[in-house]
MDAnalysis code that builds the backbone (N, CA, C; Angstrom):
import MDAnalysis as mda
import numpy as np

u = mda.Universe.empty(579, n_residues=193, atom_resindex=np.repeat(np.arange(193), 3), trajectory=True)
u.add_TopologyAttr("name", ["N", "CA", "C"] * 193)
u.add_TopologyAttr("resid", np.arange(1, 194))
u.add_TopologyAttr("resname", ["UNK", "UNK", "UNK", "UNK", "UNK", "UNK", "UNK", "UNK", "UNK", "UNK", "UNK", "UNK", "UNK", "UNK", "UNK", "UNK", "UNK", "UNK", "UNK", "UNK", "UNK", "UNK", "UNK", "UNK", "UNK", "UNK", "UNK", "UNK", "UNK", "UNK", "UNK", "UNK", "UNK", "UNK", "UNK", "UNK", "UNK", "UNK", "UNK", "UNK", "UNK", "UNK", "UNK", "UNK", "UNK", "UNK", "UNK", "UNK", "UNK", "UNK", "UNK", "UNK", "UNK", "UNK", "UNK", "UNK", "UNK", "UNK", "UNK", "UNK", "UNK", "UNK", "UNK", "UNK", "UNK", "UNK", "UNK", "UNK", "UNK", "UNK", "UNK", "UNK", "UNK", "UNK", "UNK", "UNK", "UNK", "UNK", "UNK", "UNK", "UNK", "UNK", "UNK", "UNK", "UNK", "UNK", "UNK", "UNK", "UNK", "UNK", "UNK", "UNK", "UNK", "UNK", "UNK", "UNK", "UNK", "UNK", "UNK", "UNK", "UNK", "UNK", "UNK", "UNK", "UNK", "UNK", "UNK", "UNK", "UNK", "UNK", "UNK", "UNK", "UNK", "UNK", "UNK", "UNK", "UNK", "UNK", "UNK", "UNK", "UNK", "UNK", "UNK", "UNK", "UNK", "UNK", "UNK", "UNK", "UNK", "UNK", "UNK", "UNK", "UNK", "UNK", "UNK", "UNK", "UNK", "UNK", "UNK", "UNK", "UNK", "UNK", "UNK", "UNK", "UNK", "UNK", "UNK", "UNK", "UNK", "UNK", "UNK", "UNK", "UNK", "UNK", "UNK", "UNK", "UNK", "UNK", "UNK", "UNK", "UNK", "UNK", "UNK", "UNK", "UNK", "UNK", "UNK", "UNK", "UNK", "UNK", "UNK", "UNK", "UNK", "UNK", "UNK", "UNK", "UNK", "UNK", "UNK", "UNK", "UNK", "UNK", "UNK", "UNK", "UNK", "UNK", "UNK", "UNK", "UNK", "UNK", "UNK", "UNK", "UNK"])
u.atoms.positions = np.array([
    [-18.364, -131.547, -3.553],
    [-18.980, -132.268, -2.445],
    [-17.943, -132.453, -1.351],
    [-17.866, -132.101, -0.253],
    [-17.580, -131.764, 0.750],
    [-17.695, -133.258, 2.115],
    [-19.176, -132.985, 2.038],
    [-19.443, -134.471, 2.874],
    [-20.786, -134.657, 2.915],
    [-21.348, -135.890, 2.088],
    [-23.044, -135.809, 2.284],
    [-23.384, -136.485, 2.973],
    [-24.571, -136.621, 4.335],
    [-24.655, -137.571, 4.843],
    [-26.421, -138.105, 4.826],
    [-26.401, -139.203, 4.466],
    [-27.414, -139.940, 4.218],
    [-27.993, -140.871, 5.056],
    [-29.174, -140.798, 5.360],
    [-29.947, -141.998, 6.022],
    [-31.317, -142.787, 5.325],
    [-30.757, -143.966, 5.464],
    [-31.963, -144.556, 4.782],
    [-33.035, -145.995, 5.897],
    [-34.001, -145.579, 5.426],
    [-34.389, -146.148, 7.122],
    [-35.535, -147.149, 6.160],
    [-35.955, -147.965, 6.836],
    [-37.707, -149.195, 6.386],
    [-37.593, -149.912, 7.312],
    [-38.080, -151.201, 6.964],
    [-38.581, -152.066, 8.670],
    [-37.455, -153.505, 7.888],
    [-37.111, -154.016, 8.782],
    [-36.251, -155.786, 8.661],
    [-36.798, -156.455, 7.206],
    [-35.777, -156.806, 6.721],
    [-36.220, -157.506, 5.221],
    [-36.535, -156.263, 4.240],
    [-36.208, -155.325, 4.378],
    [-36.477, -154.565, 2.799],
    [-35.302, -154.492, 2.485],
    [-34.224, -154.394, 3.329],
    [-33.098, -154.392, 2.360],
    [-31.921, -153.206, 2.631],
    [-32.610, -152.553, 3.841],
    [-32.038, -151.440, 4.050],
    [-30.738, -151.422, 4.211],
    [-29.985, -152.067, 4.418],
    [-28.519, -152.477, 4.893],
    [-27.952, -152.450, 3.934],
    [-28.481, -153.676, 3.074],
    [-27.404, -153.811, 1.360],
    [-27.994, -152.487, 0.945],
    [-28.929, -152.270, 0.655],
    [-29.007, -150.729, -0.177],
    [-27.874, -149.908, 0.185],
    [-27.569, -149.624, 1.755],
    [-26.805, -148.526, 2.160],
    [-25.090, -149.144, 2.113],
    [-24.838, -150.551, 1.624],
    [-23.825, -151.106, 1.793],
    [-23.335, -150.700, -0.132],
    [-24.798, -150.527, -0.911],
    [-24.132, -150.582, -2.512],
    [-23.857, -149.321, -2.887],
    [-24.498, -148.534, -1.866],
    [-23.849, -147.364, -2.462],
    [-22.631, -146.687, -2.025],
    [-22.308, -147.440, -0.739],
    [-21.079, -146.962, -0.127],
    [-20.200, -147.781, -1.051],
    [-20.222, -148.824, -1.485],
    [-19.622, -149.687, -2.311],
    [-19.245, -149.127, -3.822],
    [-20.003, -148.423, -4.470],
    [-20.463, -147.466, -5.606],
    [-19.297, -146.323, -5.265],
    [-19.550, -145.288, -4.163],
    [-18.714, -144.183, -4.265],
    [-16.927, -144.609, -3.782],
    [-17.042, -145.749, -2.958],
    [-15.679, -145.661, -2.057],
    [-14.863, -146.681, -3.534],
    [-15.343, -147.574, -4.272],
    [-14.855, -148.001, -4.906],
    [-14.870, -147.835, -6.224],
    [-15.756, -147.472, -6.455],
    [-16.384, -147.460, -8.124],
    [-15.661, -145.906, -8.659],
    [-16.067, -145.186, -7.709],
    [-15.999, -143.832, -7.602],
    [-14.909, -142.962, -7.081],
    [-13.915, -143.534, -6.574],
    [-12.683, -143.199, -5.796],
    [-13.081, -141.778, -4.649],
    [-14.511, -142.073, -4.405],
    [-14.480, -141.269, -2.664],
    [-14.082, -141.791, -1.366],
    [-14.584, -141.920, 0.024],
    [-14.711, -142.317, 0.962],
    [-16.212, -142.515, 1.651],
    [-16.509, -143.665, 2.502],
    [-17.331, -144.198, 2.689],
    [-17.775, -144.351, 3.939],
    [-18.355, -144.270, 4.923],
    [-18.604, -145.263, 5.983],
    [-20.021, -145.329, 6.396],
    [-20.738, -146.553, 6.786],
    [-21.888, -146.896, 7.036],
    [-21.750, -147.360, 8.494],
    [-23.005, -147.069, 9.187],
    [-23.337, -147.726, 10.440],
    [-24.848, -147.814, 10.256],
    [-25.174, -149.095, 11.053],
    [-26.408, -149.809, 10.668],
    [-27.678, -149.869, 12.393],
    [-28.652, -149.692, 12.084],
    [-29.393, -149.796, 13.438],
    [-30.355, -151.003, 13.403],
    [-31.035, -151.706, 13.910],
    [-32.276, -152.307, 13.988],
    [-32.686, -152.269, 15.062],
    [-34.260, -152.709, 14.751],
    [-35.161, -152.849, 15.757],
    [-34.910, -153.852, 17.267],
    [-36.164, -154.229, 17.570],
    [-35.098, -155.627, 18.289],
    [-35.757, -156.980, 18.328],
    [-36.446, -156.276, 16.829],
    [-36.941, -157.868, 15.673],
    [-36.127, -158.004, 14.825],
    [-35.273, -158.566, 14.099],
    [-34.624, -158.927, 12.856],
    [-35.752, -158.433, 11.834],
    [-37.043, -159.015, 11.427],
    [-37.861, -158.380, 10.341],
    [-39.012, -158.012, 10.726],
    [-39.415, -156.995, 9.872],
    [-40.306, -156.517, 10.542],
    [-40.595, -155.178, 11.307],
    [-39.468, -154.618, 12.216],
    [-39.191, -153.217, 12.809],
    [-38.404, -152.380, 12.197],
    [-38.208, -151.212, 12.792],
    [-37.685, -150.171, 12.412],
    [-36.115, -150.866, 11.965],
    [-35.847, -150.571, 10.559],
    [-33.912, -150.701, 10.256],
    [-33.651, -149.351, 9.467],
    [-32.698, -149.226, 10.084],
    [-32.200, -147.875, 9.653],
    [-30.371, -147.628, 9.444],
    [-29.881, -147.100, 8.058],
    [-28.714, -147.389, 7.652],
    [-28.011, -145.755, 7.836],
    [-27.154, -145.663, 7.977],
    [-26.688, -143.822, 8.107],
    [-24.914, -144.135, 7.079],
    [-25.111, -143.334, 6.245],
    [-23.909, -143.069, 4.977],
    [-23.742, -141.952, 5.636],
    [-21.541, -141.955, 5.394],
    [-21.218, -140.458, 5.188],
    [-20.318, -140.943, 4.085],
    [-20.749, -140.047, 2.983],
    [-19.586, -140.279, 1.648],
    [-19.143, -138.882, 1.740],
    [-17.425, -138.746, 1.081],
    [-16.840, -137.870, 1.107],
    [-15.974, -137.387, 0.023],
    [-15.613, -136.900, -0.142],
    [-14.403, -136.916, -1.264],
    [-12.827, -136.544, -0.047],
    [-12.761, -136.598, 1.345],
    [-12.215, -137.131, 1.565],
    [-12.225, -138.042, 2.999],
    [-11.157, -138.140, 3.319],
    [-11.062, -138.964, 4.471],
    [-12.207, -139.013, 5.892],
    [-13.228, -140.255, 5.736],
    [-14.313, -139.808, 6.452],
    [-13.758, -140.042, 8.106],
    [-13.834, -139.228, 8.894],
    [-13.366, -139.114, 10.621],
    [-14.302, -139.219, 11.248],
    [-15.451, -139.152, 11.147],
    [-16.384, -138.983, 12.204],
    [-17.815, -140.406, 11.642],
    [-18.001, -140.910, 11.497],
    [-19.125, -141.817, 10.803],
    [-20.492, -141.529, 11.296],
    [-20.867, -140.341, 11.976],
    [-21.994, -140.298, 12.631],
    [-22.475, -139.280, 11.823],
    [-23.893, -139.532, 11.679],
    [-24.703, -138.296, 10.938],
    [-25.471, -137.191, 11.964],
    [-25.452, -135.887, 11.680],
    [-26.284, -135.625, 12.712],
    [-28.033, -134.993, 11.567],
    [-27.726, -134.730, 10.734],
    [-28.768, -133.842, 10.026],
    [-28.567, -134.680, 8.487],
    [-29.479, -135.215, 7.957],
    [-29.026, -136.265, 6.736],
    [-29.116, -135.128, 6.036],
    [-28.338, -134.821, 4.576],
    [-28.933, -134.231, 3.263],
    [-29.749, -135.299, 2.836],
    [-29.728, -136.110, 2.412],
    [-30.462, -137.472, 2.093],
    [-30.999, -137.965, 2.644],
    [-32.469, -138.176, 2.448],
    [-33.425, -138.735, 3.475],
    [-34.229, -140.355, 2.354],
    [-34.142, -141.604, 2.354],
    [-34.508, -142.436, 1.692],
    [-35.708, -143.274, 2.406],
    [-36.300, -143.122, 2.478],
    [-37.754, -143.882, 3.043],
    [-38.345, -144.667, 2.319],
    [-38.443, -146.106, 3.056],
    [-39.278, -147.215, 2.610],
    [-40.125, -147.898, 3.552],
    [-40.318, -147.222, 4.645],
    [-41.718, -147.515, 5.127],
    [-42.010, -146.235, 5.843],
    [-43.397, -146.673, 6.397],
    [-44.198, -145.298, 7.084],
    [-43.418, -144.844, 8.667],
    [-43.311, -146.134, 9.658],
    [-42.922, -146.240, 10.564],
    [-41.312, -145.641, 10.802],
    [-40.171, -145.671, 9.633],
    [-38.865, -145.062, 9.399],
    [-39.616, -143.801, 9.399],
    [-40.567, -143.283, 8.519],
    [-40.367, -141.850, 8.144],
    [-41.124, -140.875, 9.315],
    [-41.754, -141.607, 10.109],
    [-42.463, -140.970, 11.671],
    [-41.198, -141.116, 12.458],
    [-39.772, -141.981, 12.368],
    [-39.216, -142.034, 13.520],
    [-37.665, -141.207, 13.055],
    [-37.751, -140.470, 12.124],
    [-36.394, -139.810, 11.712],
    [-37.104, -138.755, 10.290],
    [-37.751, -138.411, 10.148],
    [-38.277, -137.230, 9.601],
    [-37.852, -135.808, 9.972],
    [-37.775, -135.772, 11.081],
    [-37.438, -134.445, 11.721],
    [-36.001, -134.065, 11.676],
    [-35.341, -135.252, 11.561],
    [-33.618, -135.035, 11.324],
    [-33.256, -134.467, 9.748],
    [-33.938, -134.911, 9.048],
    [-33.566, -134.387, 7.303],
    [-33.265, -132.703, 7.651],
    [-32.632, -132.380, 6.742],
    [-32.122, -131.101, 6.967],
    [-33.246, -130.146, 6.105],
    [-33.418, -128.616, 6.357],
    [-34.634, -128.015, 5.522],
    [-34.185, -127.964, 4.382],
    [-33.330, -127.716, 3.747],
    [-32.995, -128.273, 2.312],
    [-32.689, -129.515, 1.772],
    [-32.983, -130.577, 2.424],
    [-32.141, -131.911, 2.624],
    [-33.128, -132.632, 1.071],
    [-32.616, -133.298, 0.678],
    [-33.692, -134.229, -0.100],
    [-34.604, -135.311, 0.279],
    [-35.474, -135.768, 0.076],
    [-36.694, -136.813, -0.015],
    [-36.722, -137.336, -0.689],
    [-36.606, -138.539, -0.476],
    [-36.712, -139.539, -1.668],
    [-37.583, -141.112, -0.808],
    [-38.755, -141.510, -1.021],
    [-39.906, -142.284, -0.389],
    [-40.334, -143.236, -1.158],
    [-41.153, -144.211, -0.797],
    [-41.695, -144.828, -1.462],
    [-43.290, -144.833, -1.183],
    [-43.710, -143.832, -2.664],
    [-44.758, -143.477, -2.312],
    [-46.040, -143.928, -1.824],
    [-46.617, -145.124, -2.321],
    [-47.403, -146.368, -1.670],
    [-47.257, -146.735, -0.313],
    [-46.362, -146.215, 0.603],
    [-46.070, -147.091, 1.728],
    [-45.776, -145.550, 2.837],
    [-45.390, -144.426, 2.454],
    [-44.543, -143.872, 3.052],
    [-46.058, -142.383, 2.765],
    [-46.669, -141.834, 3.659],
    [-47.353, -140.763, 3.634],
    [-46.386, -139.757, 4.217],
    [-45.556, -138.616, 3.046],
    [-44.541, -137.830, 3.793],
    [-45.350, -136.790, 4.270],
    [-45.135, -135.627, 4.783],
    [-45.308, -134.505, 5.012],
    [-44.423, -133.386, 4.157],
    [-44.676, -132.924, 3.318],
    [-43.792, -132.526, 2.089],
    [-43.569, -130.444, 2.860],
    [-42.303, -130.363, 3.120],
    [-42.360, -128.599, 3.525],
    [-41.910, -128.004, 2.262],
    [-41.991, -126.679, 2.518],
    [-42.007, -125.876, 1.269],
    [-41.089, -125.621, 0.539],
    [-40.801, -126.149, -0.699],
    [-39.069, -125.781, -1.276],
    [-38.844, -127.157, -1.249],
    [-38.882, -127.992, -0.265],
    [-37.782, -128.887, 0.119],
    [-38.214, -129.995, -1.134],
    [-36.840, -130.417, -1.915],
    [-36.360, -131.149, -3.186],
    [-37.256, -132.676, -2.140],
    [-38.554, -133.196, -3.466],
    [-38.842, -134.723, -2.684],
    [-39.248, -135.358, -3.577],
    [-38.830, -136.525, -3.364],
    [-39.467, -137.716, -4.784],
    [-39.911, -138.876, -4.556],
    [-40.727, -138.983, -4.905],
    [-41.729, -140.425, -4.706],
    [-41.556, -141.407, -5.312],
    [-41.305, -142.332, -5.368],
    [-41.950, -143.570, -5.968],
    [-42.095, -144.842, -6.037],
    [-43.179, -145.430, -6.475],
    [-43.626, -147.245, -6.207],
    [-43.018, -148.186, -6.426],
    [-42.117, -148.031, -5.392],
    [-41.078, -149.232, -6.281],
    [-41.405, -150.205, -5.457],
    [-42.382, -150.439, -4.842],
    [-42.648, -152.308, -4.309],
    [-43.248, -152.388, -5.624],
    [-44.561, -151.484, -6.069],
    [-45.519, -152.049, -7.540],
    [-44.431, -152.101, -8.398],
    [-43.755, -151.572, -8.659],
    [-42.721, -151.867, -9.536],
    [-41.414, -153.114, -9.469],
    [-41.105, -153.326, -7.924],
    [-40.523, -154.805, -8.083],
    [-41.766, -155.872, -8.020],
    [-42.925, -155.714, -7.768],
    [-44.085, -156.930, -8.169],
    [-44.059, -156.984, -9.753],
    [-44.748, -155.793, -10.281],
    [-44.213, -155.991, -11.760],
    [-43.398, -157.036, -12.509],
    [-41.953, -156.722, -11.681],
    [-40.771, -157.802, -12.085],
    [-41.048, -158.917, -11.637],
    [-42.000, -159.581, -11.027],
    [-42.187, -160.807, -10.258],
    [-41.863, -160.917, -9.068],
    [-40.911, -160.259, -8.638],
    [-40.413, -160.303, -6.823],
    [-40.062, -159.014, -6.405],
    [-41.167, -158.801, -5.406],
    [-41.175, -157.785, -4.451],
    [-39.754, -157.501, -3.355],
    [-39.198, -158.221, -3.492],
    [-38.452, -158.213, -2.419],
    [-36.749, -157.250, -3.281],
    [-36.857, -156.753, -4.507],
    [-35.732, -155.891, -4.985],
    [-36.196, -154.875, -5.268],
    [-37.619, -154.941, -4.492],
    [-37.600, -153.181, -4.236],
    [-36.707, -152.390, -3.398],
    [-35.770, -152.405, -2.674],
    [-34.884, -151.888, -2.577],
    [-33.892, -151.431, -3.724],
    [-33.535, -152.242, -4.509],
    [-33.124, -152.199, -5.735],
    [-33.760, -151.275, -6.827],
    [-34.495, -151.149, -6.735],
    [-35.662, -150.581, -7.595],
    [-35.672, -149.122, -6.718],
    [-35.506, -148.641, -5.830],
    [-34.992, -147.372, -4.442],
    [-34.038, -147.100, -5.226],
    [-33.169, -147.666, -5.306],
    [-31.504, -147.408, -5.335],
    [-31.128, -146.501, -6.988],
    [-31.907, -147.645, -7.546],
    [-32.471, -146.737, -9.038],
    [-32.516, -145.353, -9.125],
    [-33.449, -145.256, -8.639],
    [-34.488, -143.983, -8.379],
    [-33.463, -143.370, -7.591],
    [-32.588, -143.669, -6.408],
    [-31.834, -143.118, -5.551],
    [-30.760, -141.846, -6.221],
    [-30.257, -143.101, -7.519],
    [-29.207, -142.504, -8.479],
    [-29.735, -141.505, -9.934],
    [-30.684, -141.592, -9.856],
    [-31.202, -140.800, -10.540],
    [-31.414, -139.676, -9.651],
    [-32.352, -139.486, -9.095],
    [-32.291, -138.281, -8.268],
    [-31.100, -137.742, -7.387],
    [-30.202, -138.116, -6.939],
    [-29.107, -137.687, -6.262],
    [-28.163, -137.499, -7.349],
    [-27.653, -138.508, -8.196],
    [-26.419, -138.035, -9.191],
    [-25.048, -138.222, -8.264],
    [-24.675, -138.565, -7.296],
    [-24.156, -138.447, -6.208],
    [-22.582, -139.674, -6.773],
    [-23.195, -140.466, -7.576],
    [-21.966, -140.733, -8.909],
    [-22.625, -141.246, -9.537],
    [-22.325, -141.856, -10.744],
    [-22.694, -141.904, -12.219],
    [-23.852, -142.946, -11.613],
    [-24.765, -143.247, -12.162],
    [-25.431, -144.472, -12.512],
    [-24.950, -145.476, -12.724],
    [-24.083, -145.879, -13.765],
    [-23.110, -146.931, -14.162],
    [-22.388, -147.198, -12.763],
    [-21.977, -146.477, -12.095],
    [-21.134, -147.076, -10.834],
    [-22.266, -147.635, -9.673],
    [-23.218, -147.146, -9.482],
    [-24.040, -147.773, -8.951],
    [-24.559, -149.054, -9.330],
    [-24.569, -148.849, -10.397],
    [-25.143, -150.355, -11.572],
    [-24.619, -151.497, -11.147],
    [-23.062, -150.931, -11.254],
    [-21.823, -152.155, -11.286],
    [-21.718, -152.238, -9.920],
    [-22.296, -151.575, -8.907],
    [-21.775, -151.911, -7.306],
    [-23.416, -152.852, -7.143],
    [-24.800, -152.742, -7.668],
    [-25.532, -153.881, -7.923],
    [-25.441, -155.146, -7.971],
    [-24.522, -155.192, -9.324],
    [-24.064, -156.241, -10.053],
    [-23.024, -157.017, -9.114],
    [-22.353, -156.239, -8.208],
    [-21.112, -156.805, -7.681],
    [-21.908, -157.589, -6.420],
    [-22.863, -156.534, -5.757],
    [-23.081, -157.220, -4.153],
    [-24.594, -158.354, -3.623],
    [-25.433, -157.965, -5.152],
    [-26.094, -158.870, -4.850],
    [-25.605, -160.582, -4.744],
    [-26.592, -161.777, -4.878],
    [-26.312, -163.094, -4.609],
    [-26.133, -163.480, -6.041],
    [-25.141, -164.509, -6.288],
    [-24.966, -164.892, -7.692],
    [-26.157, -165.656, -8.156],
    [-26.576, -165.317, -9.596],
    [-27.531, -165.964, -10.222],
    [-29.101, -164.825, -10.105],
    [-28.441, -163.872, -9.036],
    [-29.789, -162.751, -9.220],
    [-29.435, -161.328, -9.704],
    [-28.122, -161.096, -10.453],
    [-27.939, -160.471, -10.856],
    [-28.723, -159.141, -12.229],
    [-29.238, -160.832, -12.865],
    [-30.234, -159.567, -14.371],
    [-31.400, -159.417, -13.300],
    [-32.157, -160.400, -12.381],
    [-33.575, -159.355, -12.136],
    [-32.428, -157.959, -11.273],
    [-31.853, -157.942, -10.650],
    [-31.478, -156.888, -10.002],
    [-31.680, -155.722, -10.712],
    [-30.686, -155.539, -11.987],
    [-30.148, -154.700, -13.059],
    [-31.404, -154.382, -13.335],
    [-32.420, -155.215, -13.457],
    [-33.515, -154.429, -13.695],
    [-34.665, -154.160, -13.507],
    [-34.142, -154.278, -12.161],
    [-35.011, -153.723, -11.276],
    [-34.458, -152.122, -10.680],
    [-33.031, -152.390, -10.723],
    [-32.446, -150.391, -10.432],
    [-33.210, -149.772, -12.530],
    [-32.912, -150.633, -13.177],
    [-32.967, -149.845, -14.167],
    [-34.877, -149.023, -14.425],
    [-35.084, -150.215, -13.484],
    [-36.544, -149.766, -13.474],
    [-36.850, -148.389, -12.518],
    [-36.209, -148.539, -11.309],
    [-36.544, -146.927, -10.339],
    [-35.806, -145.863, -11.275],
    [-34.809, -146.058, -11.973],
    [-34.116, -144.905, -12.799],
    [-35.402, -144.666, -14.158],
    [-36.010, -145.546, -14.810],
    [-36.907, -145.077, -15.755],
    [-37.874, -144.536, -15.146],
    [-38.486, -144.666, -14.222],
    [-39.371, -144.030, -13.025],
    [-38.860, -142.669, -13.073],
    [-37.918, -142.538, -12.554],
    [-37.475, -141.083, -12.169],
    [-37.417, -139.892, -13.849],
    [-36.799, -140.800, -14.707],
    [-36.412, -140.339, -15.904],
    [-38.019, -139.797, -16.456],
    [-39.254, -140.828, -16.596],
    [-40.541, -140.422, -17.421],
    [-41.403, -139.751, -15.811],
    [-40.972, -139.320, -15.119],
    [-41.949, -138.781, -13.838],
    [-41.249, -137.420, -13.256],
    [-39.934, -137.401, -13.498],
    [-39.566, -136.518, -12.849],
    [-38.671, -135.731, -13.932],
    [-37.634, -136.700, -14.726],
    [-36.586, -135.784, -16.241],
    [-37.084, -135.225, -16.689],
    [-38.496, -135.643, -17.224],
    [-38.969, -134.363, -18.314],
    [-39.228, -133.024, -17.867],
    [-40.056, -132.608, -16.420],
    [-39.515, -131.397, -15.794],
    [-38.618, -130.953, -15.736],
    [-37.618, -131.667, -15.380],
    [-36.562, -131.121, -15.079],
    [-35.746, -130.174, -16.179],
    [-35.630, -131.117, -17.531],
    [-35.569, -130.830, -18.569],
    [-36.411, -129.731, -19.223],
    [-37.614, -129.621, -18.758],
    [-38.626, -128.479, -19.228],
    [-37.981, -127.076, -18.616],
    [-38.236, -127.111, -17.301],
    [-37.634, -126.238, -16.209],
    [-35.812, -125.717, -16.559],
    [-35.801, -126.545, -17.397],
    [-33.825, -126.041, -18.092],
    [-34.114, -125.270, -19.240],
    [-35.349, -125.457, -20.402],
    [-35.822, -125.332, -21.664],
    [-36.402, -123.875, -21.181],
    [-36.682, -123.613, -20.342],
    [-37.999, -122.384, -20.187],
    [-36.616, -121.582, -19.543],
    [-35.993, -121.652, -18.937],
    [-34.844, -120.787, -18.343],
    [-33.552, -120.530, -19.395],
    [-33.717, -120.886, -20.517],
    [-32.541, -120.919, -21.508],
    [-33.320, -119.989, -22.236],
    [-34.495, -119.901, -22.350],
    [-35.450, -119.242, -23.334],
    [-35.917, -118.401, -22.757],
    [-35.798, -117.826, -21.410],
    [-35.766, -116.571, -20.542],
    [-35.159, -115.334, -21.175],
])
C-alpha cells in the first residue's frame, strides 16, 4: 500500500468525523502507518452534508488532499448524490444500505449494509457509525480488525465503550454471514479449478 485515500461523507450527527478520526487513529497508531484527516460540513452543525477525507500511508503523508477516493463510505443519500462521481472506477463502496440508494457500475467492489437497523437492534441508533466502521474493517482489511477495535475502545466517551465494541463487532458479523461466505466460496471454486 502505497497511499489509500478515503472519503467518508453522511449528514451532522452520524458521526462522520470520529469514524474518520478512529481509523486514522487505528493505522497511524495502532498500525505504525501515517495518517491525515481533513473534515468538511454543511453550514448546519446537524443535519447537512459532513464529509471526512483520509490519506493513510505507509509513508510520510505530504499532501492531505484527496482527489479520487479508493474508498468511498456512505451514510446518507444526500453524501452519496454530492461525491459519488469522485470514487475512482475501481474504487470501493461501502453504504448504508437502508438510507443510501447507490448506483452500482460494473465490476466496481460495493457493500451494503444496515447498520442504523443494526445499531437500533443494540438499543441506540446513534453507533451506527460504529457499526460502519465494523463493516468498514471487514471489507477493506486496510489493518487488522483488532487495531480498529482498540482505536474504538480508545476514542469513544468513557462508560460507552462495550455498546461500542459491539456495535463494530456487529457491522463485522454483517460483513462475515453476507459477504465471507462468498468470498470464501469464490476461493473454494478457484482452488478446485
Amino acid at each position: 500500500m502505497s497511499r489509500t485515500e478515503i472519503r467518508i461523507t453522511g449528514f451532522g450527527g452520524q458521526g462522520v468525523v470520529l469514524s474518520g478520526y478512529i481509523i486514522g487513529r487505528a493505522c497511524a497508531i495502532n498500525a505504525g502507518q501515517h495518517a491525515t484527516m481533513i473534515q468538511s460540513f454543511g453550514p448546519e452543525a446537524r443535519g447537512s452534508a459532513c464529509s471526512a477525507m483520509l490519506t493513510v500511508s505507509e509513508t510520510e503523508v505530504l499532501y492531505p488532499y484527496i482527489s479520487r477516493p479508493d474508498i468511498f463510505v456512505v451514510m446518507s443519500g444526500e453524501g452519496y448524490d454530492k461525491y459519488a462521481d469522485e470514487l475512482k472506477d475501481e474504487g470501493t463502496l461501502i453504504y448504508e444500505k437502508d438510507l443510501v440508494h447507490a448506483t452500482i457500475k460494473d465490476g466496481q467492489p460495493s457493500f451494503g449494509v444496515p447498520s442504523t437497523r443494526i445499531a437500533e437492534s443494540l438499543g441506540r441508533s446513534i453507533v451506527q457509525n460504529i457499526v460502519m466502521l465494523g463493516f468498514f474493517a471487514a471489507v477493506t482489511q486496510i489493518v487488522a480488525r483488532a487495531e480498529i477495535r482498540a482505536a474504538v475502545k480508545a476514542s469513544v466517551p468513557p462508560g460507552t465503550e462495550e455498546l461500542n465494541l459491539k456495535a463494530f463487532d456487529g457491522g463485522c458479523a454483517y460483513f462475515d454471514e453476507n459477504y465471507g461466505k462468498a468470498a470464501q466460496a469464490e476461493q473454494a471454486a478457484a482452488v478446485d479449478a
